[in-house]
Each structure stands twice: as C-alpha cells, then as structure tokens.
C-alpha positions in Angstrom: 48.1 34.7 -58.3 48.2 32.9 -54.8 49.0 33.9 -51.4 52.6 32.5 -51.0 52.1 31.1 -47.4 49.0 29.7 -45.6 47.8 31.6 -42.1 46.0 27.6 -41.3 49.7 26.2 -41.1 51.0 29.4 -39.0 48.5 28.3 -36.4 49.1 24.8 -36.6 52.8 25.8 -35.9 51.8 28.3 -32.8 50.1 25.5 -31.8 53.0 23.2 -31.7 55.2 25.4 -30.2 51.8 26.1 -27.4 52.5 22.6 -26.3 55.9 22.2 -26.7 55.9 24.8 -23.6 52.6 25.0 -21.9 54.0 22.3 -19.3 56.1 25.4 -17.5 53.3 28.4 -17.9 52.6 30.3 -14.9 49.9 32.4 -13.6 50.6 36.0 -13.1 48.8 39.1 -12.3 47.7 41.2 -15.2 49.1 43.8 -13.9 53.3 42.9 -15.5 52.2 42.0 -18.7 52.0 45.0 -21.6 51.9 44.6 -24.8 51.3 47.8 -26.5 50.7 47.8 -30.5 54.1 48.2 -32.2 54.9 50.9 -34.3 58.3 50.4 -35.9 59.8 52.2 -39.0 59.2 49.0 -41.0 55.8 48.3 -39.6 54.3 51.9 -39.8 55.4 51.8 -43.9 53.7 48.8 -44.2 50.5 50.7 -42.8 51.0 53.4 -45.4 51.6 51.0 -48.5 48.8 49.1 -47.4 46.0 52.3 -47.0 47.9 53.4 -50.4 47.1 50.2 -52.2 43.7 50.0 -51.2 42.8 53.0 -52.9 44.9 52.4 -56.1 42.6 49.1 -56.5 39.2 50.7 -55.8 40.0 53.4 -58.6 42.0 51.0 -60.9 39.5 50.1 -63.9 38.5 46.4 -63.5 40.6 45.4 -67.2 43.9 47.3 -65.3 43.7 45.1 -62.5 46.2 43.1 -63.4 48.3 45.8 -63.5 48.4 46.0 -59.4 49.6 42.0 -58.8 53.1 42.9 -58.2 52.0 45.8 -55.8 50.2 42.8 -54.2 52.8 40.4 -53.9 54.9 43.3 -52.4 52.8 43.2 -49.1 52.6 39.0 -48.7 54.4 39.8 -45.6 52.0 42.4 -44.0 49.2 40.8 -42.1 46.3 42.0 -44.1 47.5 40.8 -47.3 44.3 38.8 -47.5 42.4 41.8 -47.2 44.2 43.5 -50.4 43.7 40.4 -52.0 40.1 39.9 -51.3 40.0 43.4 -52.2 41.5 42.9 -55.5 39.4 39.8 -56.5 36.3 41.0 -55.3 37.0 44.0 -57.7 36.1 40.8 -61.0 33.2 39.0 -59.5 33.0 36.5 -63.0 33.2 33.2 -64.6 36.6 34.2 -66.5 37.7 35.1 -63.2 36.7 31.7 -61.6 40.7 30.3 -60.8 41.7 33.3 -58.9 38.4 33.5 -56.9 38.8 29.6 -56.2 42.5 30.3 -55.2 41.7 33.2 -52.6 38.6 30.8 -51.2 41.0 28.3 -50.8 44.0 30.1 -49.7 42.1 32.2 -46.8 39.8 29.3 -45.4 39.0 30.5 -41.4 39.5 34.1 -42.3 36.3 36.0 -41.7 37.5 37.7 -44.9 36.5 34.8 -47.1 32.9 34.8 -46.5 31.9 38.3 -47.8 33.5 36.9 -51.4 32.1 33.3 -51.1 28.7 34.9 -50.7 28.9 37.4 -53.7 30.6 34.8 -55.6 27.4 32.3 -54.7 25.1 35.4 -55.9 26.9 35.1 -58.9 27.0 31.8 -60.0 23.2 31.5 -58.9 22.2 34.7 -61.1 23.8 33.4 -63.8 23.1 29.5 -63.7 26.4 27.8 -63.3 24.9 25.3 -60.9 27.5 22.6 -60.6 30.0 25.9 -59.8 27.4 26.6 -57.2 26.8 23.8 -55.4 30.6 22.7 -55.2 31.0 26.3 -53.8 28.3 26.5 -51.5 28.4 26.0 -47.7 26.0 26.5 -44.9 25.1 29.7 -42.7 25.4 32.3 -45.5 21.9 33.4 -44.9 17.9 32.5 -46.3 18.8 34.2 -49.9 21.6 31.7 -50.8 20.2 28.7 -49.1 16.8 29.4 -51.1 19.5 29.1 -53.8 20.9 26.2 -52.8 18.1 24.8 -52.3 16.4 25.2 -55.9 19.9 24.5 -57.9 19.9 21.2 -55.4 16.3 20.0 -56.5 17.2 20.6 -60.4 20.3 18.8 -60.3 20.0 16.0 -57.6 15.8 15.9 -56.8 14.5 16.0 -53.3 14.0 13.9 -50.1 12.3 14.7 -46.5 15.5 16.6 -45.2 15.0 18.7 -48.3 11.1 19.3 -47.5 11.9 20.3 -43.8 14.2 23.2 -44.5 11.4 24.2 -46.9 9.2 24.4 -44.3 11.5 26.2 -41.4 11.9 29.2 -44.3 8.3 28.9 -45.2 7.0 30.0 -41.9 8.1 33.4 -41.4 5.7 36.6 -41.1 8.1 38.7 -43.8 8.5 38.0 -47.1 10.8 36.1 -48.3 13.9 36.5 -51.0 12.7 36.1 -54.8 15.5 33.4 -54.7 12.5 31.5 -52.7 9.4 31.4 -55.1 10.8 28.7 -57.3 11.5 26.4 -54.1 8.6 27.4 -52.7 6.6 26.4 -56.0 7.8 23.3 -55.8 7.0 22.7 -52.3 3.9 23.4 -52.3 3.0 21.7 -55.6 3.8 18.6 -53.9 1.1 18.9 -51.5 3.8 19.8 -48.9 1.4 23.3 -47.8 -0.8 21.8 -45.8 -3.9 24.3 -43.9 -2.4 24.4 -40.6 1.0 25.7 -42.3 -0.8 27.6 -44.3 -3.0 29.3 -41.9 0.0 29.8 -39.1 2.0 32.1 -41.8 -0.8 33.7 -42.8 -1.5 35.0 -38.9 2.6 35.6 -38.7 2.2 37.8 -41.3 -0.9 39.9 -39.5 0.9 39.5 -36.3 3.9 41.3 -37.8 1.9 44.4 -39.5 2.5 42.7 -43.3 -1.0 43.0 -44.2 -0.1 42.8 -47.9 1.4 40.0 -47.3 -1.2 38.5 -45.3 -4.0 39.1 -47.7 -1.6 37.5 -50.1 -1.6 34.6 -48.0 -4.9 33.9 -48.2 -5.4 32.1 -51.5 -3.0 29.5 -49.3 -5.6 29.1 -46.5 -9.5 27.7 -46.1 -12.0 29.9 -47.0 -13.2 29.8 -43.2 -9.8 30.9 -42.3 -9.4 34.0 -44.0 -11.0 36.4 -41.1 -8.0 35.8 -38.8 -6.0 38.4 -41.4 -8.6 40.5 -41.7 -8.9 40.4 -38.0 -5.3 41.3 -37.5 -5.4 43.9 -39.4 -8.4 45.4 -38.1 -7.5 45.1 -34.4 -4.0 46.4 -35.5 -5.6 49.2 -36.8 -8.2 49.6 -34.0 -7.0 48.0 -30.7 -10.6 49.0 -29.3 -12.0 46.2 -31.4 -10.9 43.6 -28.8 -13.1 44.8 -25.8 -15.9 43.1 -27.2 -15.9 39.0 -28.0 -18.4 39.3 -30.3 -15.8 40.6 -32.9 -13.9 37.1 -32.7 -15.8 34.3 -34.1 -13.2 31.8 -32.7 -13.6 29.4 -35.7 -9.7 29.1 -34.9 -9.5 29.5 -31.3 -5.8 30.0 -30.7 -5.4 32.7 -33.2 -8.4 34.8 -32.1 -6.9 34.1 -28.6 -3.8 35.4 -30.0 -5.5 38.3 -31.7 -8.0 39.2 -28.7 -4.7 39.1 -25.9 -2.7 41.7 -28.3 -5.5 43.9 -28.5 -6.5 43.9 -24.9 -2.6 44.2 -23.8 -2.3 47.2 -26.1 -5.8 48.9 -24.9 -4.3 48.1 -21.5 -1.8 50.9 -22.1 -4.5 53.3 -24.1 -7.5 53.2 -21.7 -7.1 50.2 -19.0 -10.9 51.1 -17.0 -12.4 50.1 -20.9 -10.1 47.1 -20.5 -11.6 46.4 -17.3 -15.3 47.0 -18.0 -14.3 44.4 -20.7 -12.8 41.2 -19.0 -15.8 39.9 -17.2 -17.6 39.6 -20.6 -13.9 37.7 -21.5 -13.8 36.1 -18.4 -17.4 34.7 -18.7 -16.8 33.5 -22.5 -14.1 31.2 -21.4 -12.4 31.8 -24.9 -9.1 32.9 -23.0 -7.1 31.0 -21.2 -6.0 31.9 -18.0 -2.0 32.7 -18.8 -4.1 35.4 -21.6 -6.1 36.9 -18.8 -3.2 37.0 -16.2 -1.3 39.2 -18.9 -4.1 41.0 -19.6 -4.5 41.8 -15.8 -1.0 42.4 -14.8 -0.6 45.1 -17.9 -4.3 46.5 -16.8 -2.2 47.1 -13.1 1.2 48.2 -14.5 -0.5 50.8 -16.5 -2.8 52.1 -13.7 0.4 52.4 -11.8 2.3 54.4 -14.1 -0.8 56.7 -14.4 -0.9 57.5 -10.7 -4.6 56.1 -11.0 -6.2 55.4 -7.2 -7.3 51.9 -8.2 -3.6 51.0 -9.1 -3.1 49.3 -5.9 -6.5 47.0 -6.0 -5.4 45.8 -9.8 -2.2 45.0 -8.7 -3.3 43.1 -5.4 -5.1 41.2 -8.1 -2.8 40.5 -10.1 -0.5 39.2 -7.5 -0.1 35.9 -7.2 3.0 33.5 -7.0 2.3 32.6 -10.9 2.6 36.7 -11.5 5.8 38.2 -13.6 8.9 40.1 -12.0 7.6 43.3 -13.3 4.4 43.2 -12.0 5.8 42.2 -8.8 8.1 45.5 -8.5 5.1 47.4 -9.6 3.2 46.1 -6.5 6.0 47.1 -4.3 7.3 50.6 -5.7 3.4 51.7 -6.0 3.7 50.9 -2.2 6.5 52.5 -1.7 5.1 55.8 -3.2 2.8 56.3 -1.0 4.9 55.9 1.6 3.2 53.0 3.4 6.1 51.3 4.8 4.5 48.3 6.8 2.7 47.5 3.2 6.1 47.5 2.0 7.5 44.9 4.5 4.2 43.0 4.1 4.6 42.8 0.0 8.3 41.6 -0.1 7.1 38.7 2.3 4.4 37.7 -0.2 6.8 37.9 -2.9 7.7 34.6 -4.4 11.5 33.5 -3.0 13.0 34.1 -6.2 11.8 37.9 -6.6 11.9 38.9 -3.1 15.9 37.9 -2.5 16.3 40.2 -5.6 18.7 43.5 -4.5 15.9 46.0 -5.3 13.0 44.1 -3.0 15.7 43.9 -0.3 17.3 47.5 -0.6 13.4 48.6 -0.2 12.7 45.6 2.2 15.3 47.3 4.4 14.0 50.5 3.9 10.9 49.6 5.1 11.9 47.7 8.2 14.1 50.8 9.0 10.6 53.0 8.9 9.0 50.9 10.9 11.3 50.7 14.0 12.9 47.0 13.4 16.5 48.8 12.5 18.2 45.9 13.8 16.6 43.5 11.4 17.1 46.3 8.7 20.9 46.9 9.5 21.3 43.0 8.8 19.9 43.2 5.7 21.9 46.7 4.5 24.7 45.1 6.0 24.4 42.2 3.4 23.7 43.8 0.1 26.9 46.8 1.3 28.8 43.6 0.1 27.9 44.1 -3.9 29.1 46.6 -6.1 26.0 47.9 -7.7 23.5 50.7 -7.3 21.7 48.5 -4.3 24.4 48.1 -2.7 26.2 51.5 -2.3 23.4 52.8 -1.5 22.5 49.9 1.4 26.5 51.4 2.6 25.6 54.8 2.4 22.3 53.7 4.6 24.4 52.8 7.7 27.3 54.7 7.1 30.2 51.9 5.3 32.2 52.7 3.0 31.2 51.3 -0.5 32.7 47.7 -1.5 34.2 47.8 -4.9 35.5 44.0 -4.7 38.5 44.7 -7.4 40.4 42.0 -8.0 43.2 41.8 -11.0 42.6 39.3 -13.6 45.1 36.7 -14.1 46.3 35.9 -17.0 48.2 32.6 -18.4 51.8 34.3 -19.3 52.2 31.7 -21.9 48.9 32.1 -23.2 49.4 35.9 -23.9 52.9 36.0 -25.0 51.9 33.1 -27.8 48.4 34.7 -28.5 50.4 38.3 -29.1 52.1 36.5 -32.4 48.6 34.4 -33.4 47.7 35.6 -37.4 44.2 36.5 -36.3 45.0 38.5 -33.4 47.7 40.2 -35.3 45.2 40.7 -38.1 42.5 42.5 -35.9 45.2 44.6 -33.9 46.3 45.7 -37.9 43.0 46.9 -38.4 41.9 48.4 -35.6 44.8 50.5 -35.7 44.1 51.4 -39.3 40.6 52.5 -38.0 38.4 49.2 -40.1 36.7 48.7 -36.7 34.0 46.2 -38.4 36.4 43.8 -39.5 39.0 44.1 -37.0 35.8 43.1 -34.7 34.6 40.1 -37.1 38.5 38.8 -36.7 38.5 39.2 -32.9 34.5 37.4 -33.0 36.5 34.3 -34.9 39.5 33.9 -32.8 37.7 34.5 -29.2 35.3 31.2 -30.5 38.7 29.1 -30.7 39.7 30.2 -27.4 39.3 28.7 -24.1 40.1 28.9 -20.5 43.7 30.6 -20.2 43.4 31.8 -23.5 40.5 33.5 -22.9 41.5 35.8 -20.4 44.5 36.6 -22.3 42.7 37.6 -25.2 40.9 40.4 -22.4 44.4 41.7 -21.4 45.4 41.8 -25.0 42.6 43.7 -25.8 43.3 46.3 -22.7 46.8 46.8 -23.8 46.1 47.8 -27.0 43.0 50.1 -25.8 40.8 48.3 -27.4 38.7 49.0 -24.3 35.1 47.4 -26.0 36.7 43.9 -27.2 38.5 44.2 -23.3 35.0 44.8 -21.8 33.2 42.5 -23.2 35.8 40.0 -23.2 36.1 40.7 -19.7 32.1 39.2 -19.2 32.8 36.5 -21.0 35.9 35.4 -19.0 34.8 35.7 -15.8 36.8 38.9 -14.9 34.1 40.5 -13.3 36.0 42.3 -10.9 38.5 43.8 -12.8 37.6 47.5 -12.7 40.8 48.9 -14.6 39.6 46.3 -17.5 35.9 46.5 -17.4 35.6 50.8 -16.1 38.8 52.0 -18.4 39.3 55.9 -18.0 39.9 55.6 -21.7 40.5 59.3 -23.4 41.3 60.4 -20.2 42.8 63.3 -21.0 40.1 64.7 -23.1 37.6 63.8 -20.5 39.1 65.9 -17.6 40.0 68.6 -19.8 36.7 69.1 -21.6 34.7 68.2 -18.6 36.7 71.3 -17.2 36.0 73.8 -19.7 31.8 72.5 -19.4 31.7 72.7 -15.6 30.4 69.2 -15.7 31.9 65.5 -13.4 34.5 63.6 -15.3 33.5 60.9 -14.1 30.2 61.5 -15.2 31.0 61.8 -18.5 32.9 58.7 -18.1 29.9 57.1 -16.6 28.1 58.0 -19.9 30.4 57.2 -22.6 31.1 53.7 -20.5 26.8 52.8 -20.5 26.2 54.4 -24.2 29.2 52.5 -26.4 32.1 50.8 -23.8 34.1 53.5 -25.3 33.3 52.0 -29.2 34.7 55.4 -31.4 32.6 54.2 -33.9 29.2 52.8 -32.5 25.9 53.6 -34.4 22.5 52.6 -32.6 19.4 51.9 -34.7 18.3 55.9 -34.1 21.4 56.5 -35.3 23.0 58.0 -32.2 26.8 58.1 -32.7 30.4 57.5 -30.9 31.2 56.9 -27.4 28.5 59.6 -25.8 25.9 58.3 -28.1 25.1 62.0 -29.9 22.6 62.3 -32.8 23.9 64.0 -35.4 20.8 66.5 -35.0 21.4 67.1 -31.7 25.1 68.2 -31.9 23.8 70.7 -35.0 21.2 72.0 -32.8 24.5 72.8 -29.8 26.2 74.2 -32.8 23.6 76.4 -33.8 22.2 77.3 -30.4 24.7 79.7 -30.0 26.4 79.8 -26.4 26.6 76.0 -25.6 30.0 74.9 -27.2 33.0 76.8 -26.5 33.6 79.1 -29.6 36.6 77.6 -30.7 35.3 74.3 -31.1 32.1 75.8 -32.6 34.7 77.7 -35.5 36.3 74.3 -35.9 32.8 72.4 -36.7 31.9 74.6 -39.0 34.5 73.3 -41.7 33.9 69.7 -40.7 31.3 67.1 -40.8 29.3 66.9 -38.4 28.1 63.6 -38.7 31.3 62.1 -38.9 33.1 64.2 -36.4 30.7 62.1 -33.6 33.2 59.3 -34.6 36.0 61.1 -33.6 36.8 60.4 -29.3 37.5 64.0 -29.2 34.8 65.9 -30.2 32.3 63.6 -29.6 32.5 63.7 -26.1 33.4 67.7 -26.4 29.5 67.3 -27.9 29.0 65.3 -24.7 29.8 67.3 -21.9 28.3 70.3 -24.2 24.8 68.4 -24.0 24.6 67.8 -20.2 25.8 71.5 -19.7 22.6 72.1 -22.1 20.4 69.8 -19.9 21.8 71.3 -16.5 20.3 74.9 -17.9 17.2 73.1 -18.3 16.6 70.7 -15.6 19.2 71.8 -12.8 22.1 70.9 -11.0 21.0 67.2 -10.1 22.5 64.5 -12.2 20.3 62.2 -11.3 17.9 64.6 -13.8 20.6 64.7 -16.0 21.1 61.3 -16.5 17.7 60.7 -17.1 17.5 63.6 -19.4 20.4 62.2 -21.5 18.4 59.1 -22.0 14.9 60.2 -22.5 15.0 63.9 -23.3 14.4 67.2 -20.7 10.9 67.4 -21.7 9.6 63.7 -20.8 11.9 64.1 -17.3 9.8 67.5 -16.8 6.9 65.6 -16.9 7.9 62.8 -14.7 8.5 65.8 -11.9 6.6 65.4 -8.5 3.3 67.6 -8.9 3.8 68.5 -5.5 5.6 67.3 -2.5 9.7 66.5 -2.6 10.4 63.2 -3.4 13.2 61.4 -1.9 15.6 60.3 -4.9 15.7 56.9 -4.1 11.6 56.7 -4.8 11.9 58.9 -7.5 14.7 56.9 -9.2 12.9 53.7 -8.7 9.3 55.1 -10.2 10.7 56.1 -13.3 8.0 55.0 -15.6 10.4 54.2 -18.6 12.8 50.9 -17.5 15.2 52.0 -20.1 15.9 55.0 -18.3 15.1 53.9 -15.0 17.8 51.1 -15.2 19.6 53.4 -16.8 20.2 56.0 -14.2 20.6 53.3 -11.7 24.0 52.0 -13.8 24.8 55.4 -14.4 25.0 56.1 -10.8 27.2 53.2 -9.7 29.4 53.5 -12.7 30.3 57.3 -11.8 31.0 55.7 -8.3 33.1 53.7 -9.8 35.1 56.1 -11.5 35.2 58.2 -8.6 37.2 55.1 -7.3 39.3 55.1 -10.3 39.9 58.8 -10.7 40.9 58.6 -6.8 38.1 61.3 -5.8 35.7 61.1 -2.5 33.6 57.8 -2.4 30.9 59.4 -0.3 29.0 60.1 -3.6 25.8 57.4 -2.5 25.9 59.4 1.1 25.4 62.4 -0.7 22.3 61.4 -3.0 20.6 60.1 0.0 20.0 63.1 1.4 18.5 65.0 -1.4 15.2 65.0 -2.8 13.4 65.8 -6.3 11.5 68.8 -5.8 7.9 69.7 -7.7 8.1 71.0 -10.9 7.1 74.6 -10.7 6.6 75.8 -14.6 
C-alpha cells in the first residue's frame, strides 16, 4: 500500500503558482480578509469517516489489518490520510512489515507525522539487531536513546574516529543517567582511555549538583581517590546547607568544585537564616577560596532575603551589595525596600546610582517619577509620566492615570500579504493542522503548525497569524503574533475568545468579564487543552482538586452546573471552554469571600493561594497599591498581577467599557490584615 500522491510535490506546485503571481500581491489590512474553517456536506463526512476509521484500526486485531486498506484508500483525498496511515502501520511495528513501513517513511517525508514512526521503528530494529536496517534508517535529532544506538551499531559495523569520540563525550557529561542504549558506547569509550580525570571528576560533581547521589557515588570508581569528597560533599551540603558557613568543611583539593559547592550552600542558607550567612563571610572573605563573582552572589541573596523579611538591616546589605557590577534584581530590591518606607528623596537618589541600563527600565522610572512628585520637582516628574503614558503596559497606564491622560493602547492592524494568505489557506500543512484542530488533536495540529511556521518568512509570516485568528485558533494567532512583529494588534494578540460564555458566566458569579478574560489570556492564551507541570488545566488554569473542592463546598457553583458535574469527569471537563471558566469565575467568587472585593488580592490569590496573600497583608498601616503590588515577595505573582492588570485594561478597551480602570486603583490602598 502507498499513498497515491505526494504532499512534497503539492508544495512544490503552490510554490510555482506563489511566483507565477507574487509580482502583483498587495498589502491589505487584516481587517477584509476571513477565512473561516469550511464545513461543507462533503467535508464534514470526511470528518466523520475519518474519526470512524481511526477507531476501527485501534480495535482491529493486528493479523485483520489488512482487512482496513481499502477503508484507507477511501480517504487518500482527506488531508489526514497520512495520519490513518501512520496510524495503520504503526499498529505492525516488524521486520515482516519492513516494505510498508519504508513506503509510509518515504511517502510522508516533511510531515511531523513521520517521525513518531521513524523513531519506534529505530527502537525496533536496534532491539532486535538489524543494524544495516538501522543505520540506513537512522537520521539525526531523534533524541540521546537512538543516537546512543546509532552510535554503538555505527562502531560495530564501520569502527570509530575523533568525531565519533566527541559525541561520546557531549552525552557523557550529563548529571542524569543515561539510556541503557548508552553503556555499551560508553564501555567502549572509556576502554579506550577516552575518560580522562577531569571528565571524570566534572560528571561526578554534575551528578551531586543535580541531587543524583546514587549516581554520584556510582561515579566514583571513575574519579581519583582524592576526588571522591566533592560527592560526598554535595550530598552532605544538599542535605545540610548549614555545612557551608564554615570553610573548614571544604578541603579545596579541587578548588572550583568546593567553590561550586560552598556558593550553593551559602546562597541557599541565604534564604534559611542570612545573619548565620553573615557572621560567616568574613571567615570566607578572609580564606580567599571564593572569588569575588561567589561572594557578590552570596551578598546580593544575603540583601534580597533581608528584604523580603522586613529585617531593619535590609537596607545596609543592600547598600552593599550595590554596585554597578550588581544584578537587576538586587537593584529593584534596593529601590522598592526604599520605597517602602516611604523615603522618597532615597528613592530619587537610588535610580540616579543605578547603572543606565536598569535605571531607564519602566519600573525605576514609574517609581523615579513618583519620587520626584513627593518631593516637590512635579515638573521634572510630569516629564517623565508624560513619557512612559506612551507604552501600553502596567507602567505606563498607571504613569497616565498619574497626571490625568487617557491610557495609550497604540493598536495598529496587522497587515497581511493578500497573496500570501489566500495561497497559504490551500498549503497541505496548513490544511492539515486546521483538520486537526478542528477534530480536537490539538498536539499534532500544533507539531504541523511548529513545521510550516519554520518554512515561513516575512509576508508569509504574518499571514500564517491572521490565518490562525480566523480560524480561532487564538494561541497559534498569539504567539504567532510575537513572532511576526504584530505587536500592536490587540484584536489578534487580546482575543475576547468564548465571549459569550465569559459575559454570561461572569454574570451569574458577580465577577469582571474582563477579568476573567485577563486570566484565561495570562494562564493558557485561550489553549482548551493546556496542562502545566502541576497539572493545572484549560484556559483558567484549574486543578482538578480545586474545582472538586468548589463542587463539594456546597454554595460556590450555581446548582445547575453543580447537578451537571456530578455525572461528568471532572478532570476532563477543565478541557472543555465552558466549564472551565464556569470553574473560573466560581474560584475568584470563592477568593472574593475570602480576601475581599479588591482584585488586585484576587489576582494574587489566583496565583499563589488566599492563604500566602493573607500573609503578605500590611501588619498595620494602609498601603498604597502601587507599593503593595510592587513588594510582592513572590516575582511570579508579583509580575503576574502587574500583566493581569494591564491586560483587564485592555479588555476593557476591547469590550468598549470605561478606561479609567488605572485612575481608579490609584486611589486605593491595601488595608492591615485584621484576623
């Protein structure tokens, strides 16, 4: 069985007819060009048969295969046709199978489809020892398991030279363990005299670095006796951070891996109990064992950490610290300590010192501003608000709201390359990935879309954004958007995707629409089916326990939709638009009962939980937001609500709603925490 035409000599064809025309193409605004996904009679069977005949070949025993080829051959004119095909072959990964796996490898070369055979074809032939099938199969980029593979079949057949000794060595130094497919290769490697001590000794500290003590210790019989210590070290110092306040614990036999050692410890006692860290750096200081970059890191974390502890002596460690060699962070540290306590001609004073590149940032010059304002020089201060008003971010609405401007949201429509989109519309691969997203296989659709964008350039780039919008494919049209320069786009880059939904459930929660729009933009750019390594789900970014514990809370979701989760899933259901942000709006309902009204508090809650925003609560006096916002301890949720903010702004804009949103915030204040 073959596939009866090839998609390579489609494109070659698109591109002919790309050039036959491109002399007369014309920019246009985005704006008159729509291209919604067809659905015709013809088209929406072909969706069926397709769906069908997946699922006859995943439950068709593998020796009844052959039973489904004419099914196959019935859909050679549906776009994913490879994708039944690959699903088909894939079903008899095997030697007696080797002609029609060679046929679909060759028939579907550029299709991101090809690959997830090739490998577990390559997995086969290894297992099994067909090694002139391997390496005529066998191509680069598949990953350390197969190129260990390669690698090992390559030495048996052909022998080795230098080039095959230096990819040895690039695999060899890694602090993880390696695939099994490695030990033979790595045998060889180093029975050639090719593990030499500094190699040795570098993989063993990766290893301790990383928390593999196993393999560390393992390592060992690799390295010099007098080397050994730097695992156990790791280990130890891993286990007991407090170790590093003293330098007798480092023997310094290998001076920049004790170095290494000693700086990780200190850095993480830093954050545990900085005044020990302190008591211990002269000792440090006076050994000379660490360098200067080590005890500048040491220092800066040492200030950072007194300053997020409120500690009195925070502003002497970060005067310190200071100097024009001294990191961003610690920098902002220096200045939003100052601002804290209110000390406004410090605050001037420390954006002055700031090094050029750090003090033109937004955030020193919003607070630059600020502070020239408090002192009496509003002129100078006006000039500088009047400057940053110009940007659409959180800086700069809030700079307008400061002298009373309207906020600049600097749309501009993307143009798009008429030709461009109308020919990349009828392209195999953009076809392909518009088939699947329809049919809901997100993951490939997006590993189609990754493989045409990297053929694309300049006109074609922005028209693959605009295709992407018109279909609603509103993550590929965001992140497209980045990458083609469409910056200001606001309809393509802030979509009020599920609209609908949105201001209906937002309704029936009592909570802003274009908060909730805000949210689902930061957590997934509207991504149905997005799952974060904590396993948050959908386009709000709800755990699965936390819309159980809504469900079972009683009171929180409308009953309706509380009788209607019952009978699902719950875990799936946060994949559906619908109820996951219906489990949304629930959750900052929740968080309003338990933190109040503002959504400055609500934002942060969504991001770091009630309790931990409790805690971060003034102890006594009001706190104006802007301080409070800026002193987050946590920069995840301190940049967090800062893009939260100015995207709800922005879809204030969008929804047509007052602008005055910024004006609003600067007048209020977060108030003690009173349990």
């Amino acid at each position: 069985m073959r596939i009866k035409r090839t998609w390579v000599d489609e494109f070659l064809n698109l591109a002919k007819r790309l050039l036959f025309v491109i002399s007369w193409c014309t920019l246009v605004l985005v704006k008159p060009l729509s291209a919604a996904i067809p659905s015709t009679p013809e088209l929406d069977s072909q969706r069926e048969s397709y769906q069908s005949l997946k699922k006859k070949i995943r439950q068709t025993s593998k020796h009844r295969l052959n039973s489904l080829v004419s099914d196959l051959d019935a859909m050679n004119d549906y776009p994913l046709f490879p994708y039944l095909y690959y699903d088909l072959v894939s079903r008899n990964i095997s030697y007696s199978n080797r002609n029609q796996i060679n046929a679909f490898l060759k028939d579907t070369k550029g299709l991101p489809v090809r690959n997830k055979l090739l490998k577990k074809w390559l997995k086969y032939l290894a297992k099994n020892n067909y090694k002139t099938l391997f390496l005529e199969a066998y191509e680069a980029g598949l990953g350390t398991d197969l190129l260990c593979s390669h690698l090992h079949i390559d030495r048996v057949k052909n022998g080795v030279n230098e080039a095959w000794y230096q990819q040895v060595e690039v695999i060899w130094l890694s602090g993880y363990s390696l695939p099994d497919s490695c030990n033979s290769v790595l045998a060889h490697w180093i029975k050639q005299g090719k593990l030499i001590e500094p190699l040795a000794i570098e993989r063993m500290s990766l290893a301790g670095k990383a928390g593999q003590k196993s393999l560390s210790n393992y390592l060992k019989r690799f390295a010099p006796n007098n080397a050994h210590y730097i695992s156990d070290l790791w280990a130890k110092v891993r286990r007991n951070p407090a170790l590093s306040l003293s330098t007798k614990h480092f023997p310094f036999t290998y001076s920049q891996y004790d170095e290494d050692i000693a700086q990780w410890g200190l850095v993480k006692m830093s954050w545990r109990d900085p005044h020990k860290v302190i008591k211990a750096l002269p000792q440090w200081e006076k050994s000379g064992k660490l360098s200067d970059t080590s005890v500048q890191t040491i220092k800066e974390t040492v200030a950072i950490s007194l300053t997020l502890a409120h500690k009195p002596d925070a502003q002497e460690w970060l005067m310190r610290a200071a100097s024009s060699e001294s990191s961003h962070g610690l920098w902002r540290w220096y200045l939003l300590n100052t601002v804290r306590s209110r000390d406004w001609s410090e605050v001037v004073s420390v954006v002055k010192t700031a090094p050029v590149s750090i003090r033109n940032s937004s955030e020193f010059q919003y607070w630059y501003a600020r502070g020239l304002t408090e002192t009496n020089e509003k002129h100078e201060a006006n000039s500088v608000y009047q400057a940053l008003a110009k940007e659409r971010h959180y800086y700069g609405f809030f700079a307008a709201a400061r002298i009373n401007l309207e906020p600049v949201f600097n749309h501009e429509s993307l143009l798009v390359d008429e030709v461009a989109y109308l020919s990349l519309q009828e392209h195999p691969q953009a076809i392909r990935a518009r088939e699947l997203f329809v049919l809901g296989e997100y993951v490939n659709a997006r590993r189609e879309w990754f493989a045409l964008r990297k053929t694309l350039s300049g006109s074609q780039i922005a028209a693959s954004v605009k295709l992407a919008y018109d279909w609603n494919w509103h993550d590929q049209a965001i992140v497209g958007a980045l990458k083609a320069g469409a910056n200001n786009d606001l309809a393509i880059r802030f979509p009020t995707a599920y609209d609908v939904e949105v201001e209906e459930i937002s309704l029936d929660y009592k909570v802003d629409p274009s908060l909730v729009f805000a949210i689902a933009r930061r957590e997934s750019s509207f991504m149905e089916d997005a799952v974060s390594s904590a396993n948050a789900r959908g386009l709000m970014q709800l755990l699965p326990s936390t819309a159980t514990f809504l469900l079972n809370s009683g009171g929180i979701v409308k009953p309706e939709f509380e009788r209607k989760m019952k009978r699902k899933t719950v875990r799936y259901e946060l994949f559906k638009g619908a109820s996951n942000i219906e489990f949304g709006a629930s959750y900052l309902n929740y968080l309003e009962r338990k933190v109040g009204s503002s959504d400055v508090l609500k934002m942060a809650s969504y991001n770091a939980g009630w309790q931990k925003v409790m805690q971060w609560l003034p102890e006594k006096d009001d706190v104006p937001i802007d301080i409070w916002i800026d002193t987050i301890p946590f920069k995840e949720t301190r940049e967090y609500v800062k893009a939260i903010l100015a995207y709800q702004l922005i879809y204030d804009w969008q929804r047509n709603q007052p602008t005055n949103r910024f004006n609003v915030l600067m007048t209020e204040t977060i108030k003690p925490n009173n349990n």
